[in-house]
N, C-alpha and C positions, 0 to 999 in steps of 0.2 A: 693763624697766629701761632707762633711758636709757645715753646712751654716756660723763657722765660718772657715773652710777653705778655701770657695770664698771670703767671708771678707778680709780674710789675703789676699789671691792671689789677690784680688783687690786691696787694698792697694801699691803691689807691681808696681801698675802702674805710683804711684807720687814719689815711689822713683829711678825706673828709669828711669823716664823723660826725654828726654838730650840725652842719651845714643844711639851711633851711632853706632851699633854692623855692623860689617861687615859680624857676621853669627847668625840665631837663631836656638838653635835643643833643640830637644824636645823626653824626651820620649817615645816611641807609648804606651805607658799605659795611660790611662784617666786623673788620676789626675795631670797627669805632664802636660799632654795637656792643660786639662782645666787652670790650675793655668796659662799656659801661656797663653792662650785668656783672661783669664781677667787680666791679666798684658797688655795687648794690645798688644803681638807679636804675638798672634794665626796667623794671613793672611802671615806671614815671618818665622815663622817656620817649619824647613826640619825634619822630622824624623829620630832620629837614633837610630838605635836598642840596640849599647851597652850603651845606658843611662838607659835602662831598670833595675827597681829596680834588685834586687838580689833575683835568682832563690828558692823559700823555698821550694820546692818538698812536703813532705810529712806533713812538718808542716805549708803547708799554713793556714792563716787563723786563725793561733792556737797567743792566746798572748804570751810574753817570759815564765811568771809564768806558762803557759800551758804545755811550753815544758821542762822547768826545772821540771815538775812534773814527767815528762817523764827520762828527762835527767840532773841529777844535775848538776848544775854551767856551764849547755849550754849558748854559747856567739858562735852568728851565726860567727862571727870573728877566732876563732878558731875552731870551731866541724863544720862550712858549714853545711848544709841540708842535710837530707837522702833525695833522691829521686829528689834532686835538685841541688845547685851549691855549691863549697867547695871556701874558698880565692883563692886559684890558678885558679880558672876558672874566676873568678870575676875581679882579677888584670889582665889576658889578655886582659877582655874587654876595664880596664882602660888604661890599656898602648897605645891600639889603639886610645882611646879619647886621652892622651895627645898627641900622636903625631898627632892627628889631629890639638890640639889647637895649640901646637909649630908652624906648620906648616902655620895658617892664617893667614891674613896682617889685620888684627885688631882684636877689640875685638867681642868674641865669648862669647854671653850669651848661659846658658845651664839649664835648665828644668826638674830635675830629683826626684830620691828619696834618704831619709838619707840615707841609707848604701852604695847604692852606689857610690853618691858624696863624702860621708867620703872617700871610696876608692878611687876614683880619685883626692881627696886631699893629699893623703899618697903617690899615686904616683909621684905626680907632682912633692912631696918633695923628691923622689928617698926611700921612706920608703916603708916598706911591706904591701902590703893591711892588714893584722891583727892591724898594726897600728892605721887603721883607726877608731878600736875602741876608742882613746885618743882624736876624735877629734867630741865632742858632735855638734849635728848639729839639730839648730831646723825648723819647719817647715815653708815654705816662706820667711825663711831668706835667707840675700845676703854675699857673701862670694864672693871674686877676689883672684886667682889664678895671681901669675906674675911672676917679677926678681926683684932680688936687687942685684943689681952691680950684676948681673949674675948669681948669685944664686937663683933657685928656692923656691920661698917665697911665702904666706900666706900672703897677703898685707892686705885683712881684711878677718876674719872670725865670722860666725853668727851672721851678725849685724841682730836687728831688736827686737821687744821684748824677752824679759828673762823669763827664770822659776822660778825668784828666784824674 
C-alpha cells in the first residue's frame, strides 16, 4: 500500500465514526486489511475469503494498457482472466456476500477491492456482475448498500474525493 493509500485509509476513520456495525469483514488480502486497521476496525474484523479481489490468473500484475496490448478492448468484466476467474465465478462469490449481508441484524461494514465491490454492488441491485463495470468505484471510498421501500438500492455510492 502506498503512503497515500494509508492516508486515505486513515481518513476513513473520521468518516466513520459513529458507526455501530454489527459485523466487520475484511478481505484476507493485505490492503483490504490494512486500510481496515487504519480505519480502526482491524481488532473486529472476521475474515472472508469471497471479498477477495478478482482472480487475474495470468495477467496478474500486468496494467489494463498491458493486457489490451495483449488483448484488444479487454474489460476483466467481460473476457474474465486466462488462468483466473471469468464474471460467473466472481458473481457466485457475490451472491454468497449478499446473502450474507441480507441475512445480518445490522450494519455490515465490508473491506474489499474495486472489482469486486463493483460486483457486489451489481448484485445487490439483482444486475449481472458485468454490470459492475457501470459502477466506477474509487479507492477508500464509502458506498451503503440498502432498500428503499424494498427495493434494493445504492443509498450512497463512492462518496469521498473525485477524479475529476
Amino acid at each position: 500500500m502506498t503512503a497515500r493509500g494509508r492516508r486515505q485509509a486513515g481518513e476513513l476513520r473520521d468518516v466513520l465514526a459513529g458507526v455501530e456495525a454489527a459485523e466487520v469483514l475484511t478481505s484476507p488480502l493485505q490492503r483490504a486489511s490494512e486500510s481496515c486497521r487504519l480505519a480502526g476496525f482491524g481488532e473486529r474484523a472476521v475474515v472472508e475469503p469471497d471479498l477477495r479481489e478478482w482472480e487475474y490468473g495470468d495477467y496478474e500484475g500486468l496494467t489494463t494498457p498491458e493486457i489490451r496490448d495483449r488483448a484488444p478492448g479487454w474489460s476483466v468484466f467481460t473476457a474474465g482472466c486466462p488462468g483466473g476467474e471469468n464474471a460467473f465465478e466472481v458473481e457466485q462469490r457475490a451472491d454468497r456476500l449478499v446473502a450474507r449481508l441480507r441475512a445480518s441484524q445490522g450494519i455490515v461494514l465490508c473491506f474489499g477491492h474495486g472489482h469486486m465491490l463493483r460486483v457486489l454492488a451489481a448484485r445487490w441491485l439483482g444486475l449481472g456482475a458485468v454490470d459492475g463495470r457501470r459502477l466506477a468505484l474509487d479507492p477508500a471510498s464509502v458506498s451503503v448498500l440498502g432498500d428503499e421501500r424494498g427495493v434494493p438500492a445504492l443509498l450512497t455510492w463512492n462518496s469521498g474525493p473525485r477524479r475529476w
